[in-house]
BAZA-576632 format. One record per residue (C-alpha): y, x, z. Coordinates in steps of 0.5 Angstrom, whole numbers, plus 2048, in hexadecimal, padded with zeros to 3 digits. Example, Ala and Ser with C-alpha at 12.3 -4.5 7.8 and 13.67 -1.06 7.14 Angstrom:
# BAZA-576632
7F7819810;7FE81B80E;
This chain:
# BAZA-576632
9D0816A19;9D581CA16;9D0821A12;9D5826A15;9D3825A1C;9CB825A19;9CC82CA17;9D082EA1B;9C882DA20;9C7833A1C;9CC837A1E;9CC835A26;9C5837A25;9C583EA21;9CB841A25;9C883FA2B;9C1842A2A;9C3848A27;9C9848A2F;9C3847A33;9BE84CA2F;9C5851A2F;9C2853A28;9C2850A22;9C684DA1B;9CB847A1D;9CF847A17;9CA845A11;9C7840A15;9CE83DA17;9D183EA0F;9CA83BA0B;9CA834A10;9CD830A0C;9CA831A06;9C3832A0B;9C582AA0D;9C7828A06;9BF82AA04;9BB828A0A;9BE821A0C;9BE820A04;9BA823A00;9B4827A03;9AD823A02;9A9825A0A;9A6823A0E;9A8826A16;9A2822A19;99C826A12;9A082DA12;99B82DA0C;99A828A09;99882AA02;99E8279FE;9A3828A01;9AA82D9FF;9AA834A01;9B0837A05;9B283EA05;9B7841A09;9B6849A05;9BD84BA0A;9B784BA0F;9BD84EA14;9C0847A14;9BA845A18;9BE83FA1D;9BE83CA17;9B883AA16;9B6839A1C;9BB835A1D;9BA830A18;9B3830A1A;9B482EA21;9B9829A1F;9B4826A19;9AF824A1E;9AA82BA1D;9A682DA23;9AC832A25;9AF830A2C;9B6832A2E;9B3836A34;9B083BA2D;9B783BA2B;9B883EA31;9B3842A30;9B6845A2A;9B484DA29;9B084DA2F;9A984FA2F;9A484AA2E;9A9846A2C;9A7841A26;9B0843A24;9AE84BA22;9B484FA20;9B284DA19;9AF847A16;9A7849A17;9A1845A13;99C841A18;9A0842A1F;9A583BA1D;9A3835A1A;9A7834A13;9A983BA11;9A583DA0B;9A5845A0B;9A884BA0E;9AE84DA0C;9B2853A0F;9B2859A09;9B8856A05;9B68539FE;9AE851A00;9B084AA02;9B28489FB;9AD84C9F8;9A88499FC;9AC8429FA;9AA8449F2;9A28449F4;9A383E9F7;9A683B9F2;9A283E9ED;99B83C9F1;99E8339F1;9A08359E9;9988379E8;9968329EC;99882C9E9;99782F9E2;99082E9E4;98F8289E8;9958239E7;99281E9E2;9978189DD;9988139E4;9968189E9;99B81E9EC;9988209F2;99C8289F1;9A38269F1;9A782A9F6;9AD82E9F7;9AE8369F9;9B58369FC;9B783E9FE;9BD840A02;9C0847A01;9C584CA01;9C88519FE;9C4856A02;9BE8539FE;9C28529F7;9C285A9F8;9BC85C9FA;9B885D9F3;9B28599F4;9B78539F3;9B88569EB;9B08579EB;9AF84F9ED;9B484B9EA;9B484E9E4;9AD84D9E3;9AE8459E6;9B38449E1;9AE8469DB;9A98419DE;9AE83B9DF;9AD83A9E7;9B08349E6;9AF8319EE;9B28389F0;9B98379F3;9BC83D9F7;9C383D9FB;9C78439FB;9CA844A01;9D18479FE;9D5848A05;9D6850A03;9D5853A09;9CF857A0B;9CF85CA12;9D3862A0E;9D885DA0D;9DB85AA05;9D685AA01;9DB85B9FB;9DA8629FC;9D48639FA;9D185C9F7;9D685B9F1;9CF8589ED;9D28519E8;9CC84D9EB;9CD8479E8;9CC84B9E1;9C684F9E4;9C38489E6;9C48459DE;9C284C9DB;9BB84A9DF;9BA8439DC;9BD83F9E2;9C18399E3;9C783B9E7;9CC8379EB;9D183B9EC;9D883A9F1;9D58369F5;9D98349FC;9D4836A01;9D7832A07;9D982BA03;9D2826A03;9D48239FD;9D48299F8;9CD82C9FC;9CA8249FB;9CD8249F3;9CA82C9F2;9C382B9F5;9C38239F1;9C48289EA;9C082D9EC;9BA8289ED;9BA8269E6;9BB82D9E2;9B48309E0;9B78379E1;9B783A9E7;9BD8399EC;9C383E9EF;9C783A9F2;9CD83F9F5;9D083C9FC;9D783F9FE;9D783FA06;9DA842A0B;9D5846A10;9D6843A17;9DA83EA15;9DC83AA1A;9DE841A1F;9E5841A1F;9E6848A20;9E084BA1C;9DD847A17;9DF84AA10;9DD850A13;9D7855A14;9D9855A1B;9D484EA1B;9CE851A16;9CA854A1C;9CC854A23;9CD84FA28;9D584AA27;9D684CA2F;9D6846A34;9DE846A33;9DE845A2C;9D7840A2D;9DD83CA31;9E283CA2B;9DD83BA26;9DA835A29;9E3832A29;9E3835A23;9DD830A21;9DF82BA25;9D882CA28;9D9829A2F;9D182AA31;9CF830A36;9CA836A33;9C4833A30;9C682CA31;9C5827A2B;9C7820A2D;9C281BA2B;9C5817A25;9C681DA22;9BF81FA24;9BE818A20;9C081AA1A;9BD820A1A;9B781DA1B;9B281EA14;9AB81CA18;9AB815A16;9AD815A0F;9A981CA0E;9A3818A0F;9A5813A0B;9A6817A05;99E81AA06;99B813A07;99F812A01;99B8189FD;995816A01;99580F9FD;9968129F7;9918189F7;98B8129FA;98E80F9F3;98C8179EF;9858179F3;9838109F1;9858129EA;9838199E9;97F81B9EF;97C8219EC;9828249EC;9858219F3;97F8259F6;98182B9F4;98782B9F5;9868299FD;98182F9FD;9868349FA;98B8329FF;988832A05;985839A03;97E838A02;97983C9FE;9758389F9;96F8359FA;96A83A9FA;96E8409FA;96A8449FE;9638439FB;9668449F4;96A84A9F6;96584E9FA;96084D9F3;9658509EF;9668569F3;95E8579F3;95D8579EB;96385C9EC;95E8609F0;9588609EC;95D8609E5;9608689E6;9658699E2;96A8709E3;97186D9E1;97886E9E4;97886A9EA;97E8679E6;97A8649E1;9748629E7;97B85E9EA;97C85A9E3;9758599E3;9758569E9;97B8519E7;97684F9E2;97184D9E6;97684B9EC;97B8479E8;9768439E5;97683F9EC;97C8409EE;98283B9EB;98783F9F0;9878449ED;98E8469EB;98E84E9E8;9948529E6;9968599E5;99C85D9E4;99B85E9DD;9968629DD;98F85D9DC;98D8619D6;98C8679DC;98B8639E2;98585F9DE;9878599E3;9868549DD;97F8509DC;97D84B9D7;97F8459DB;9878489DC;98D8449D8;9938469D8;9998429DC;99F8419D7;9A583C9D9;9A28389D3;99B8389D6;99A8399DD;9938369DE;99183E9DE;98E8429E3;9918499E2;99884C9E3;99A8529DE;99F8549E3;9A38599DF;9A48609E2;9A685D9E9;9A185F9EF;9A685D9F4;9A88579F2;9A08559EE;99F8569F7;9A48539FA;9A284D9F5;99A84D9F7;99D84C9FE;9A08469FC;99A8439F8;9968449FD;99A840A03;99B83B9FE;99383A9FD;98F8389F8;98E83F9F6;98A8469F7;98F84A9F3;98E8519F1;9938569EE;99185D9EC;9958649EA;99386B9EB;99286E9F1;9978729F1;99D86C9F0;99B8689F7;9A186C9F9;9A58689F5;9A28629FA;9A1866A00;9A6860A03;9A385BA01;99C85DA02;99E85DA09;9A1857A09;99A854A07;996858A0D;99B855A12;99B84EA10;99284EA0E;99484BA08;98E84CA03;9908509FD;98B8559F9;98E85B9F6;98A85F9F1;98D8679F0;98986A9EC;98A8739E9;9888749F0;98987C9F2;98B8829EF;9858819E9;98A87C9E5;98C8839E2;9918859DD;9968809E0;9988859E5;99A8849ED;99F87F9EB;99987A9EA;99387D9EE;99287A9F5;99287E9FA;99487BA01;9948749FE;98D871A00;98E874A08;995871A07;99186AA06;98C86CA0B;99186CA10;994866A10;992862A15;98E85CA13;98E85EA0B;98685FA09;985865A04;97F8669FF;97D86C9FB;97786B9F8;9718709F6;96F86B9F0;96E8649EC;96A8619F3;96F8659F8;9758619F4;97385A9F3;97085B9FB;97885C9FB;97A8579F7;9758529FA;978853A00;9808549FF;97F84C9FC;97C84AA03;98184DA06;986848A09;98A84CA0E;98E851A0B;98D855A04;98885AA01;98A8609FD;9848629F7;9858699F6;98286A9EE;9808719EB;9828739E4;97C8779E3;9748759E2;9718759E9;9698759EA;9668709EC;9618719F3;95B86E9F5;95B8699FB;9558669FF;95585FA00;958861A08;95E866A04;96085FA00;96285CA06;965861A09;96B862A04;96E85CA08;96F860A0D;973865A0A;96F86BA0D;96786CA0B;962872A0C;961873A04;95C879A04;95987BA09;954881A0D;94D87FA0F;94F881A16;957881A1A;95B884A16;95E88BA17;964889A13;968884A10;96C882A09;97187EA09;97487CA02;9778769FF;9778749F7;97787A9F2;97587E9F7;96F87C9FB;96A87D9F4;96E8859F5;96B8859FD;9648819FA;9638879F6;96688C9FC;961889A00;95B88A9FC;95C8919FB;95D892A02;95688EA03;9538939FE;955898A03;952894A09;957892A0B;95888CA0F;95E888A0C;960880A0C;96487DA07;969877A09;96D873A04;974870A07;97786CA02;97B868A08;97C86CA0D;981866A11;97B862A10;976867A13;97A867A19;979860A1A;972861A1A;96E861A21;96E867A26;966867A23;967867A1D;96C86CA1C;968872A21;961870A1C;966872A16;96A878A19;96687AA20;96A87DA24;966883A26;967886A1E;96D889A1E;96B88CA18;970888A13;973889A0D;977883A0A;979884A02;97E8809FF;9838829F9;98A87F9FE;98D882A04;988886A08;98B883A0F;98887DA0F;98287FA0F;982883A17;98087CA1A;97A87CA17;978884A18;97B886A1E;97E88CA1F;978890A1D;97788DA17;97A88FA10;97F88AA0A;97D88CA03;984889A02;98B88AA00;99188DA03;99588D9FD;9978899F7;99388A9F0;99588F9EA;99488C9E2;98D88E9DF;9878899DD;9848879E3;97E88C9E3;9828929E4;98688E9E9;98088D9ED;97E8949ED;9858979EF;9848929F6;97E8949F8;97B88D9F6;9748909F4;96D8909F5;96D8989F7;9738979FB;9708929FF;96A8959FF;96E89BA02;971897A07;96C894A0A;96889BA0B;96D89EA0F;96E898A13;965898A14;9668A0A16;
């Protein structure tokens, strides 16, 4: 069979996805099929029939606007991806959406539509099969042994977060991380030399990386003998592809005419003479079908690992456990009653730290029972105390650790949770301050859109980090987490409220959890044995009137010991005043109708929410007749103290504010 004809499958199929959408980008997928055909009928270790067989290669394709490629490689290897879904391309519902999306086909690894996130996400995928098998693989016994193969293009080259990653890939040897740089030239505005000039080659090899450089990316041999040198080089590959975008189109390849829009039939027509391709839309003979087809030999690939891992079990089976358990997700054996023990002795133990230092404890205890752990921050672990007894340090000499130090990257440390995250085997957690989650505000979303388990510790969390000024104070960030859909934030009151947190960003599963820590010391307050439970439900009743409450506190970390102390003044007065701790306000609004009525009546309209971040947020919960001790303006530079007074965050002002509301 001509390898020619068996890529150009890929190219019937891709421009024939995006003519029928009437959208979508044609000329990627039509100039990276060789190199696609050379990879997956040679190279890639899958299973089309176990799309996650655990010991199978990752592919990324980080260009995600090229889609038709993937899909099309998928459909024709044998996955569960028909050609009536390749019709389907771009359409709602469809398994084939506009940009490959993590969970709706079988076969792709992770959501790639902001450019350079995909290889980033291939760095933590490589990094996750390093670690992995520096702590299970034994003399004998390679059970972790994979490739994390990444497509790009020069809009993921230009991205800064692309820097982020690969540099770091480089100091830490990610040797079975091998990216292909589509160098077609073109992106939508046009030639790309007048605006991305870099010498990537020198870049890459600046990194640490092997790179192969001016190879053919239209001659089979030369992508077949570049991938083979890849393959035995410790260092991280760039392999760097000349192509012509579009190829095969007679009139608009080599052009940003194909980048994103439809060939037209007209041209589809010249294209398919040009190629020689004498099939109709989305018609694929069967012997090229044939040859496509990875069901049989994928299976057999994964029977083979299978033998060898039944050979690992009888051999250490200890350890064969626990890394089926780790991979399947599961929480150790008796999680819950040693978790929920933990939290009780935090009760009975009071403790007034910052709820940075209670998260550090809370690793201590956690970590413990938790070997997937894998921490990090970005540079700032002596402040961000996301170190515990039990973190070891990954080097590129030693990669059985379990903690990251990241550098000053929160974009890319992000980005790369995601990626140790859908690879499996870890929990990963990462940390900076608050104020940077805008460095990886992208990222963040990427992670709630795909529900990939990620923990993202923040701490200085308000106006109260003091002298550093507004430009590190956090005003509008934690409404920002909040916002996000399917992101789960927690800003705790005290050491029992921030391992509640930590217990339940660990058993979370589908999406990830922002912790939001205090710099400064915070009082612990008292709970009864009902209160204990109800911190999970992210809401609860803290202080309370003997009778119906007149009016409600709403306060949330360092501010719910101020509107403890308002309420007890108030109540000195006569007056009836109820105090609800909301560290997670998402996870609150899950609770039942019930529940949430019991903690915040409908019939008090007399509400007053406290929190040293935006005061809009907060208009859901007090209505239109309640009242926001918040912000509405950035921070100034002075100690905490007299930051707290200038915005009204006391006891007199709340106090105050709650009288005017009662009268």
């Amino acid at each position: 069979m001509d390898r020619k004809q068996l890529a150009n499958a890929i190219r019937a199929l891709s421009m024939d996805g995006v003519q029928q959408a009437n959208s979508g980008h044609p000329g990627a997928p039509m100039g990276m099929a060789d190199i696609a055909e050379v990879l997956w009928r040679n190279h890639l270790n899958h299973n089309p029939t176990n799309p996650d067989w655990a010991n199978r290669d990752r592919f990324v394709l980080s260009n995600g606007h090229g889609s038709m490629l993937i899909y099309s490689l998928l459909h024709l290897s044998g996955y569960d991806l028909s050609i009536d879904d390749l019709k389907n391309f771009r359409q709602l519902h469809s398994k084939t959406p506009g940009h490959p999306e993590y969970g709706y086909a079988p076969g792709i690894e992770t959501t790639t539509g902001p450019l350079g996130q995909g290889i980033t996400n291939a760095v933590g995928m490589a990094l996750a099969e390093k670690a992995l098998a520096a702590q299970f693989n034994r003399p004998n016994h390679n059970i972790v042994d994979h490739f994390t193969y990444v497509f790009m293009g020069d809009g993921c080259l230009m991205e800064g977060i692309s820097h982020e990653a690969c540099s770091l890939a480089g100091t830490l040897g990610l040797g079975k991380l091998i990216a292909f740089w589509d160098d077609n030239g073109i992106s939508i505005d046009g030639e790309v030399e007048g605006w991305f000039s870099d010498d990537t080659p020198k870049r890459f090899e600046s990194y640490g990386w092997h790179v192969i450089a001016n190879v053919d990316g239209h001659d089979a041999n030369a992508i077949d003998n570049a991938i083979k040198l890849a393959k035995s080089d410790s260092r991280p590959t760039l392999i760097c592809t000349k192509t012509i975008i579009g190829f095969g189109s007679p009139n608009k390849s080599g052009s940003h005419d194909c980048h994103g829009a439809p060939l037209g039939a007209e041209e589809i027509a010249a294209t398919r003479k040009q190629l020689g391709w004498e099939y109709g839309p989305f018609e694929i003979p069967s012997d090229i079908y044939s040859h496509w087809d990875a069901k049989e030999s994928g299976t057999a690939k994964e029977l083979n690992w299978n033998a060898q891992f039944a050979a690992y079990e009888a051999s250490h089976p200890e350890l064969a456990a626990e890394f089926t358990r780790r991979i399947n997700g599961e929480l150790p054996s008796g999680w819950e009653q040693k978790t929920t023990q933990i939290i009780a002795n935090l009760q009975s133990n009071p403790a007034n730290i910052a709820s940075r230092k209670a998260s550090q404890n809370a690793l201590e205890a956690f970590g413990a029972l938790l070997p997937e752990f894998m921490g990090g921050s970005a540079d700032l672990a002596p402040s961000n105390l996301t170190m515990w007894s039990g973190s070891k340090s990954l080097t590129a000499e030693d990669f059985a650790g379990n903690y990251i130090h990241y550098g000053v990257r929160e974009f890319g440390m992000t980005a790369i949770m995601n990626g140790i995250a859908l690879h499996g085997g870890f929990v990963p957690y990462g940390a900076t301050f608050l104020m940077f989650m805008e460095y990886a505000r992208n990222a963040l979303r990427m992670a709630a859109l795909m529900k990939a388990q990620n923990i993202q510790v923040y701490t200085h969390d308000s106006i109260g980090l003091g002298e550093d000024g507004p430009t590190h104070q956090p005003v509008e960030q934690v409404a920002s987490l909040r916002m996000t859909p399917n992101m789960s934030t927690w800003r705790p009151c005290d050491q029992v409220e921030s391992a509640v947190a930590w217990k339940l960003a660990i058993e979370r599963k589908d999406g990830p959890t922002a912790l939001i820590f205090s710099r400064q010391n915070l009082a612990q307050q008292p709970r009864n044995s009902e209160q204990l439970v109800n911190v999970a439900k992210g809401g609860y009743v803290l202080l309370d009137c003997a009778d119906k409450p007149d009016l409600i506190f709403i306060a949330t970390g360092s501010e719910v010991e101020l509107a403890i102390e308002a309420a007890t003044l108030l109540a000195k007065e006569g007056q009836k005043v109820r105090v609800v701790s909301m560290p997670s306000t998402d996870t609150f609004d899950r609770q039942s109708d019930a529940y949430r009525e019991s903690v915040l009546p409908a019939s008090v309209t007399a509400r007053v929410a406290i929190e040293a971040g935006i005061s809009d947020y907060w208009y859901k919960y007090v209505g239109l007749q309640g009242r926001v001790i918040g912000m509405t303006t950035f921070g100034e530079s002075a100690p905490a103290d007299e930051l707290f007074k200038l915005f009204g965050f006391t006891v007199d002002n709340a106090v105050s504010t709650a009288r005017a509301l009662l009268n």
